[in-house]
C-alpha positions in Angstrom: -34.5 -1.0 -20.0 -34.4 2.8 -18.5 -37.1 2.0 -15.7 -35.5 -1.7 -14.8 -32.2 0.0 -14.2 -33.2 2.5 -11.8 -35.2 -0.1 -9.8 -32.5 -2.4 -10.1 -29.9 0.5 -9.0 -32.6 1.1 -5.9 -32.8 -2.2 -4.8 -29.4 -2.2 -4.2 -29.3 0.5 -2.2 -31.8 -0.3 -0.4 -29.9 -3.7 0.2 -26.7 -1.6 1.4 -28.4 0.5 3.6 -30.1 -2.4 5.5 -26.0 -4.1 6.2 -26.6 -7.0 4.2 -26.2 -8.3 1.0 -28.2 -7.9 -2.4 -30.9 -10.6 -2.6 -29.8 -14.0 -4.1 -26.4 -15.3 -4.2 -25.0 -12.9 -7.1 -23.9 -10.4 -4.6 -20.7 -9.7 -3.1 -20.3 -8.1 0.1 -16.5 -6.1 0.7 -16.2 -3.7 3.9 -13.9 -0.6 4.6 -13.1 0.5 8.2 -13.4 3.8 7.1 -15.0 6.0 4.5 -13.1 6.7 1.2 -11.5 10.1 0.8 -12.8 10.1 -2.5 -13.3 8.1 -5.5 -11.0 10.4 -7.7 -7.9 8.9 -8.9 -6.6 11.9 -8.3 -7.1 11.9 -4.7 -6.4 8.3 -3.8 -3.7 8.8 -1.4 -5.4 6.3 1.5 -6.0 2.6 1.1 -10.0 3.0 1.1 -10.2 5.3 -1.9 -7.4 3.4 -3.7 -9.1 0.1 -3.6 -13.2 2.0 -4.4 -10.7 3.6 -7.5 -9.3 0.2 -8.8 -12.9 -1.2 -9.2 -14.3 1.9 -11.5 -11.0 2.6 -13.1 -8.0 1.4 -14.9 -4.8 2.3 -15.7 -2.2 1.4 -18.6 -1.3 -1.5 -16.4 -2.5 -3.3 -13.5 -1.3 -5.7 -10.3 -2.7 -9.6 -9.8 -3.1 -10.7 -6.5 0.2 -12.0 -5.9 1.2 -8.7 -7.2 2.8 -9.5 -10.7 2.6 -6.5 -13.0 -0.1 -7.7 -16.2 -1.1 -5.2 -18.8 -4.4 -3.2 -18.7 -5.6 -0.5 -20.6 -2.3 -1.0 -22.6 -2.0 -4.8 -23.7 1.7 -4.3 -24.4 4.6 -1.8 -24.5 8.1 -1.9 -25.1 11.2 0.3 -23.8 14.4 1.7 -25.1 17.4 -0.1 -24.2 18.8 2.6 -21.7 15.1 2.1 -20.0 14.5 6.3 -20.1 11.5 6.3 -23.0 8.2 3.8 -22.7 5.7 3.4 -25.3 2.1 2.0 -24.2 -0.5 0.4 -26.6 -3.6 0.9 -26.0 -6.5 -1.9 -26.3 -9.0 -1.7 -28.8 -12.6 -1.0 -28.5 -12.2 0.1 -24.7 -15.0 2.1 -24.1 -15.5 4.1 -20.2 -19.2 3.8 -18.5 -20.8 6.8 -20.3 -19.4 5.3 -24.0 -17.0 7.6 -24.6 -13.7 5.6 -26.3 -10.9 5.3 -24.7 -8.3 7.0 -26.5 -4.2 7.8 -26.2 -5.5 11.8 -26.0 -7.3 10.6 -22.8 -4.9 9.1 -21.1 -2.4 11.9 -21.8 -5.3 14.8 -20.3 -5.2 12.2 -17.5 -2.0 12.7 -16.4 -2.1 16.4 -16.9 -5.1 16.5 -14.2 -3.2 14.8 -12.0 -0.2 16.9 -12.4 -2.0 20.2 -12.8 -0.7 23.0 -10.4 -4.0 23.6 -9.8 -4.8 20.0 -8.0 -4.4 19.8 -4.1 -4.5 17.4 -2.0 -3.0 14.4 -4.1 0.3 12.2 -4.3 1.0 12.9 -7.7 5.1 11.6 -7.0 4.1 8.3 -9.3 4.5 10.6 -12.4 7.3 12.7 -11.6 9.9 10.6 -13.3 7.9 11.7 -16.8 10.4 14.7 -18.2 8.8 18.1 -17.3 6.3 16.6 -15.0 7.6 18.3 -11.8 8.1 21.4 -13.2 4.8 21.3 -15.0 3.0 20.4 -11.4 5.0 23.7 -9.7 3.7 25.9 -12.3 7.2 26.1 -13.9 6.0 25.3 -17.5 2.6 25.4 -19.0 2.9 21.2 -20.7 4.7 18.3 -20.3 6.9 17.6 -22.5 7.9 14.3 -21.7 4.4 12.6 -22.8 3.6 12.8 -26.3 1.1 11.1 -28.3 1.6 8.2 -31.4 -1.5 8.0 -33.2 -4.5 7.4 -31.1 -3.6 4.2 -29.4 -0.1 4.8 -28.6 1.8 7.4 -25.6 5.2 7.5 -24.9 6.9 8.8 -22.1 10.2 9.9 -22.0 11.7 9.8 -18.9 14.7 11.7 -16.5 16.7 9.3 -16.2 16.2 5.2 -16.4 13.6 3.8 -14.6 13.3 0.3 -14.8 10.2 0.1 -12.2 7.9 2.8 -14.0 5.6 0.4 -15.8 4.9 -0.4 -11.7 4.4 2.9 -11.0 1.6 3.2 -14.1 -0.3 0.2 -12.0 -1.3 2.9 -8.9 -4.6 4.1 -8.8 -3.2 7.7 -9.3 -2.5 6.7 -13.1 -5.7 5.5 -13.6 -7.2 7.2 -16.7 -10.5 9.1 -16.8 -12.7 10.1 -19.6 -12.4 13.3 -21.7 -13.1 16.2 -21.2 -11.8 15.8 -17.4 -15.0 16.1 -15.3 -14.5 18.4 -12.0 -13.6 16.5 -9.2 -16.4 17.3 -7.6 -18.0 15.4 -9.9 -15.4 12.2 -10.5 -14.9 12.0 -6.8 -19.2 11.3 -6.0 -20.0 9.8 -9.7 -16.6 8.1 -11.3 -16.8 7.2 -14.7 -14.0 5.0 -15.4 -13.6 1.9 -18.1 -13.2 -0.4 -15.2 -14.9 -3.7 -14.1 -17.8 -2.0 -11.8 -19.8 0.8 -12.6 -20.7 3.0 -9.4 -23.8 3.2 -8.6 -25.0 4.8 -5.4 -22.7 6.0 -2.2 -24.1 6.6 1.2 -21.9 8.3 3.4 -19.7 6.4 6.2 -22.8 3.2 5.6 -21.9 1.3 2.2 -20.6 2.0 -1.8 -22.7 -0.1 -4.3 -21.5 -1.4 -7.9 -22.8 -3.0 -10.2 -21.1 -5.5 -12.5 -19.8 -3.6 -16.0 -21.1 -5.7 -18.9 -18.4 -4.4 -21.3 -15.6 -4.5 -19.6 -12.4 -5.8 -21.5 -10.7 -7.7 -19.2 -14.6 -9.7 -19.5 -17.5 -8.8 -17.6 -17.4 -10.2 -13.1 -19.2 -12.8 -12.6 -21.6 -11.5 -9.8 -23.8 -8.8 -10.6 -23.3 -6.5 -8.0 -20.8 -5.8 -5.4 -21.5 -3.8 -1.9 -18.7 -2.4 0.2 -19.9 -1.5 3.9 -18.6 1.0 6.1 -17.6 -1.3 9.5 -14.9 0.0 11.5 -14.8 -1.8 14.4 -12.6 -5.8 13.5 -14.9 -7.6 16.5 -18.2 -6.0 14.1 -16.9 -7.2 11.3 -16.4 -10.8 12.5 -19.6 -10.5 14.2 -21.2 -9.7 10.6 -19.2 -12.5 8.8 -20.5 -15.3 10.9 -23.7 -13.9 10.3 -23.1 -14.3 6.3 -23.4 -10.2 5.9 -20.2 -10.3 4.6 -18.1 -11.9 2.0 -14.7 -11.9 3.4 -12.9 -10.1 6.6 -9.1 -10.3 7.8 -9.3 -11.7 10.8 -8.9 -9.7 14.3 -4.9 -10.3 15.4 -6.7 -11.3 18.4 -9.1 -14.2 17.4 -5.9 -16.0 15.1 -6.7 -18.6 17.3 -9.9 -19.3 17.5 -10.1 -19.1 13.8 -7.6 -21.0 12.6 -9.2 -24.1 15.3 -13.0 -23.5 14.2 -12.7 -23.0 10.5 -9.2 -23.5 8.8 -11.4 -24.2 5.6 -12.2 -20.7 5.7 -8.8 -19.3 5.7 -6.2 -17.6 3.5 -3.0 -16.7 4.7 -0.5 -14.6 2.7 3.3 -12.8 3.3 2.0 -8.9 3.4 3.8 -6.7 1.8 4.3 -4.3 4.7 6.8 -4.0 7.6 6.6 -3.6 11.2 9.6 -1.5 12.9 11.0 0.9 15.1 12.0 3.8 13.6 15.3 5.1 15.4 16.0 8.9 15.2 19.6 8.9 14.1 20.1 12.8 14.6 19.0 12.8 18.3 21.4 12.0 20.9 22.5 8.5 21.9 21.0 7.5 18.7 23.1 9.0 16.1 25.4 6.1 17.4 25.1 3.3 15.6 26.2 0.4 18.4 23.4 2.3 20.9 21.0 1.3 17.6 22.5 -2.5 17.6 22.1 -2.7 21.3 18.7 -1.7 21.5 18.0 -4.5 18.5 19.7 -6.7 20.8 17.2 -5.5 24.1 14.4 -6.5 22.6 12.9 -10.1 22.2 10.6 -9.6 19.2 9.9 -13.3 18.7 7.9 -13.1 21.8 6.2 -9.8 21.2 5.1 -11.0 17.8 3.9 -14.5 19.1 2.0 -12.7 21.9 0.1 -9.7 20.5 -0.3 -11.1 16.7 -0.7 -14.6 17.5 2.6 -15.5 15.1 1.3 -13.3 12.2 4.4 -12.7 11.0 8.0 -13.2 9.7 11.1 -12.3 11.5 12.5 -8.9 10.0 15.9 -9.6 9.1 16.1 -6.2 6.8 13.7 -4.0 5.4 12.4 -5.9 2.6 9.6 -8.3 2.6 10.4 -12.1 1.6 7.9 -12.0 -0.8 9.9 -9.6 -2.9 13.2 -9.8 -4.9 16.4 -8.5 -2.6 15.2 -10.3 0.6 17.1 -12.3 2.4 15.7 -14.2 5.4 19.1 -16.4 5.7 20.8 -13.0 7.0 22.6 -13.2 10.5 19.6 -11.4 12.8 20.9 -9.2 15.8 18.8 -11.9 18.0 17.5 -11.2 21.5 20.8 -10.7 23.8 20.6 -8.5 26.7 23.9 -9.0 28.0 25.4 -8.2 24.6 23.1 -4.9 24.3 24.8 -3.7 27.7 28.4 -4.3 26.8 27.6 -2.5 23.5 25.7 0.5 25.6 28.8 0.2 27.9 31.2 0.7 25.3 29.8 3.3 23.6 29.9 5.2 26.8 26.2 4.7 28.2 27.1 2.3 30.8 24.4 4.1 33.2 21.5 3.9 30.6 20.0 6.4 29.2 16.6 8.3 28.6 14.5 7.9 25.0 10.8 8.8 24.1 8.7 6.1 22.2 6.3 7.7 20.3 2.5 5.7 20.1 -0.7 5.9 18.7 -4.0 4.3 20.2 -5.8 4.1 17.4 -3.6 0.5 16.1 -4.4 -1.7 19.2 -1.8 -4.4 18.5 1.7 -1.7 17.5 0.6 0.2 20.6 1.1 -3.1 23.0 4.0 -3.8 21.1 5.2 -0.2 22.3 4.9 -1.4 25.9 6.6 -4.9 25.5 9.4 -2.9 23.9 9.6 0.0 27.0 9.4 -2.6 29.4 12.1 -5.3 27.9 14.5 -2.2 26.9 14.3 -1.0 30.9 15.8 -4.4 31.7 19.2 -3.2 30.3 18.8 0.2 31.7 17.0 2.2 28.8 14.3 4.0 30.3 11.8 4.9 27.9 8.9 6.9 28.3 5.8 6.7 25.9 4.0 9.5 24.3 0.8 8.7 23.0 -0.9 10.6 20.6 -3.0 10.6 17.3 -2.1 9.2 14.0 -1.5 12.2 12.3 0.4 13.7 15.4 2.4 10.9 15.3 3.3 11.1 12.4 3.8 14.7 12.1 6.6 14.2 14.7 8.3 11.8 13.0 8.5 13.6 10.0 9.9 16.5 11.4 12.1 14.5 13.2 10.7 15.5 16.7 10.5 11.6 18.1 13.7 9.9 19.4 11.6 7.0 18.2 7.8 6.2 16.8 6.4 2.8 16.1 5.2 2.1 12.7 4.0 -0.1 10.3 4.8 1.0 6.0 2.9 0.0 3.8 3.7 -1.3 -0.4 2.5 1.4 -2.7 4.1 -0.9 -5.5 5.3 -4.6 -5.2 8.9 -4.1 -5.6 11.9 -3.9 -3.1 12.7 0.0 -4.0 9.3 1.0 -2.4 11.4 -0.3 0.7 14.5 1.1 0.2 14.0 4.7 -1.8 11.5 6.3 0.7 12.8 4.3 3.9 16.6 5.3 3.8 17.5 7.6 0.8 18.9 10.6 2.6 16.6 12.5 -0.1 13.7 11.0 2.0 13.8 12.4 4.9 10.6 13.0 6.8 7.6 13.6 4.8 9.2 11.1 1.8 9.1 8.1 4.3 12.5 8.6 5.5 10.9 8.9 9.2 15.0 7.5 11.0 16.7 10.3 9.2 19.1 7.3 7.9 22.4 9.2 6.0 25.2 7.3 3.9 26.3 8.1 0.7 27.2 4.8 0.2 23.7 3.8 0.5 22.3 6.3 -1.5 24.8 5.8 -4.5 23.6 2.4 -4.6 20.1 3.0 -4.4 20.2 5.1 -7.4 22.0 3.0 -9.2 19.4 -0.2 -8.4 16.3 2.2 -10.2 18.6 2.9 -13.3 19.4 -0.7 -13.6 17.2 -2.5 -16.0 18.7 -5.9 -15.5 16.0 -7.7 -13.5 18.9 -10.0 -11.8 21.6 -7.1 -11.5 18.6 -4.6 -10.1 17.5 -7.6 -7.7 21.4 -8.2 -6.4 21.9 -4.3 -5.7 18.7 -4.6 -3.7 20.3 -7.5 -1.4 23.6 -5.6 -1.1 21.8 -1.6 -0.1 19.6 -4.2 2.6 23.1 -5.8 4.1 24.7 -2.2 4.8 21.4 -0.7 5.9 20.3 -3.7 8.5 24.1 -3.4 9.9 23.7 0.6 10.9 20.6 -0.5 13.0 18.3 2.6 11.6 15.6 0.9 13.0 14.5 -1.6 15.3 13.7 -4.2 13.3 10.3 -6.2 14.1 8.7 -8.2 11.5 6.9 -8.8 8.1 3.4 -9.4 9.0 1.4 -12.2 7.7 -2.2 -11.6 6.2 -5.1 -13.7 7.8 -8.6 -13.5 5.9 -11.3 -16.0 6.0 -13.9 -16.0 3.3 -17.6 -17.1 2.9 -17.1 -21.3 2.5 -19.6 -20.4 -0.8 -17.4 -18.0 -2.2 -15.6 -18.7 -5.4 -12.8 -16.6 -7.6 -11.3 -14.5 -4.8 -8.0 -14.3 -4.1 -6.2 -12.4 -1.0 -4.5 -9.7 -2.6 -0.6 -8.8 -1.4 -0.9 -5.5 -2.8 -4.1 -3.4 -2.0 -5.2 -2.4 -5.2 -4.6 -6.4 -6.5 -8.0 -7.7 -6.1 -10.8 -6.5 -8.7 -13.6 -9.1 -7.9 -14.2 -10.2 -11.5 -14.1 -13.7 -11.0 -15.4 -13.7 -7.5 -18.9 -15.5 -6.8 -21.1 -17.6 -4.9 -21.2 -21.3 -5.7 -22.1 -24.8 -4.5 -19.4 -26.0 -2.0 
């Protein structure tokens, strides 16, 4: 059995190597556009690594594809009426890919890797709501006190203060839980060893990652036997390779919506995203910091056509900052709507009648946002806002926004969890500012007041209606300019069976993806 593995394991990277998939039609085919950071949970702070961790790894609980929080490594918990103390369950007979056991002792050393003072380089804010887990990560106390162990199957967690979303938080590839003693991450971050779906088998550097299917796993072993995920950067390649049946599934290039969606509808899936297009509005600097200069500018700006032009119709109005997808949006909202004339008299009245001068900050790397920058500097010169753009790197961009240098950037945020506070916490808590997400510099106490009091609500409904209400005062100070929700557009191999676009990056685990008769 040794000497068929390790011809097995070299056919398939032999397969990987040459761009296409392993031979007969058990083989899955996935693509990145760039090359994980790492495959240690530890270090998943970009969408690449995050999705290579969810494949080797689990945590104590887990996101479908329409991103509904299931159980995972736990198969149930329960939590104390005031919603500060969680206790997990583990599964039984959960074993990781070198046979070690999964045990609650694990899952607690976990954590403490993660949270270690030691560890750089990570986002290990998921677990900070766990009592003594900041101080424990500054090197303020030597454990954490707030995770303690029942038996071998059970850890609780004591929290800060209530958290109703923290089971969510448990379901990021950060929390995923990796075998005792914790390896270096030298090691974990070339070899993982997790208790997850595909064991890893070979990775060759900016070409392809190669897994094989996990016989044991508990959630039941995938149905293909291998899985391949190739390095392709470039969308036109990658739609280039999928027509060629190299790979399984791609999103379709913004670009090429219509092409697609006349030559092979069968093909497609189409899906709400949970991410959001917008403007980010300085409002410290200058004319900004008044709120009817941010309404007017909402007003200069026809969005419908922008987003019909440069993504084809990709998306959904934004009437908030909250995708329709999750609870507290409202898409029935009164929208700011394109009205020049109304943008002037508001300019006008709050004493800009002459214009004014702003800086829209750009990156080239995201094709589509960086024409919508253009659309926006020429449609915003019509009622006498004279913008000038400053193009520059990602991370430059975004380093400017975060300290606030940019009277305003063009971004797109991203759901690290499927829930309306990942919105509304980082975006416009003044506690935000900056590096937490907080990239308009958005102050109200009123707001803030009631977005703490949404994450210590445990009332699904009550939590939910709080959400609505922090959207309504936010959307009516115009921190942003508002754009839209995008819509996801893959198309996958007519053969394909089992797979499912995910709303949430680390939703999809191919387990009951294959290749079938049409």
């Amino acid at each position: 059995m040794r000497a068929r593995s390790v011809l097995f394991h070299t056919a398939l990277v032999a397969a990987a190597a040459c761009g296409r998939p392993a031979a007969g039609p058990a083989g899955l085919v996935y693509y990145e556009s760039y090359d994980p950071r790492s495959l240690d949970p530890a270090l998943s702070t970009d969408v690449p690594t995050g999705e290579m961790v969810t494949l080797a790894f689990d945590g104590l609980t887990q996101f479908d594809p329409d991103g509904r929080l299931e159980p995972a490594l736990a198969d149930r918990w329960t939590a104390s009426r005031d919603g500060r103390r969680y206790v997990f369950h583990l599964r039984a007979g959960v074993k990781f890919h070198n046979g070690t056991p999964l045990t609650a002792a694990a899952v607690r050393a976990s954590f403490l890797r993660v949270l270690a003072p030691g560890s750089k380089g990570g986002r290990p804010w998921p677990l900070y709501p766990i009592a003594g887990a900041e101080a424990y990560a500054a090197g303020r106390a030597g454990d954490v006190s707030g995770i303690t162990l029942e038996g071998d199957s059970g850890v609780a967690f004591a929290l800060t203060e209530p958290l109703a979303i923290f089971p969510k938080f448990l379901a990021m590839p950060v929390a995923s839980v990796v075998p005792p003693p914790p390896p270096l991450a030298s090691d974990l971050g070339q070899q993982p060893i997790g208790t997850g779906p595909w064991r890893f088998v070979a990775w060759q550097h900016d070409d392809a990652l190669t897994f094989a299917r996990n016989p044991d796993y508990w959630g039941g072993a995938p149905l293909a036997d291998t899985l391949i995920v190739r390095i392709v950067p470039e969308p036109l390649t990658r739609a280039a390779e999928f027509e060629a049946g190299r790979l399984s599934v791609i999103e379709v290039p913004f670009g090429e919506t219509a092409r697609w969606r006349a030559q092979h509808p069968d093909w497609l899936v189409e899906k709400p995203a949970l991410r959001v297009v917008y403007v980010a509005l300085n409002n410290r600097r200058g004319p900004l910091s008044n709120a009817r200069v941010r309404q007017a500018l909402n007003q200069a700006v026809n969005v419908p056509e922008i987003l019909a032009t440069l993504y084809g119709g990709r998306g959904v109005l934004a009437r908030g900052a909250i995708p329709p997808a999750l609870g507290g949006s409202d898409t029935t909202r009164r929208a700011y709507g394109y009205d020049p004339a109304a943008a002037r008299r508001l300019l006008a009245a709050a004493g800009y009648r002459g214009g004014m001068d702003l800086q829209l900050w750009r990156t080239a790397s995201n094709v589509e946002l960086s024409r919508a920058a253009q659309a926006i500097q020429s449609q915003l010169a019509a009622v006498g806002v004279r913008v000038e753009l400053v193009e520059r790197d990602a991370s430059s961009q975004r380093e400017a926004a975060r300290k606030g240098q940019a009277d305003m950037v063009i971004l797109d945020w991203w759901a690290d969890y499927p829930d309306a506070d990942n919105f509304l916490y980082p975006l416009f808590y003044s506690g935000s500012f900056g590096a937490g997400g907080n990239y308009a510099f958005y102050a109200d106490a009123g707001t803030d007041s009631l977005i703490l009091a949404a994450r210590r609500t445990v009332d699904d409904a009550s939590r939910t209606a709080l959400y609505r209400r922090i959207d309504d005062r936010v959307y009516a100070a115009a921190p942003w300019l508002y754009l839209w929700f995008p819509k996801d557009l893959w198309a996958h191999r007519p053969e394909l069976r089992g797979w499912d676009l995910p709303v949430i990056f680390n939703g999809q685990r191919w387990t009951h993806a294959r290749f079938g008769e049409r």
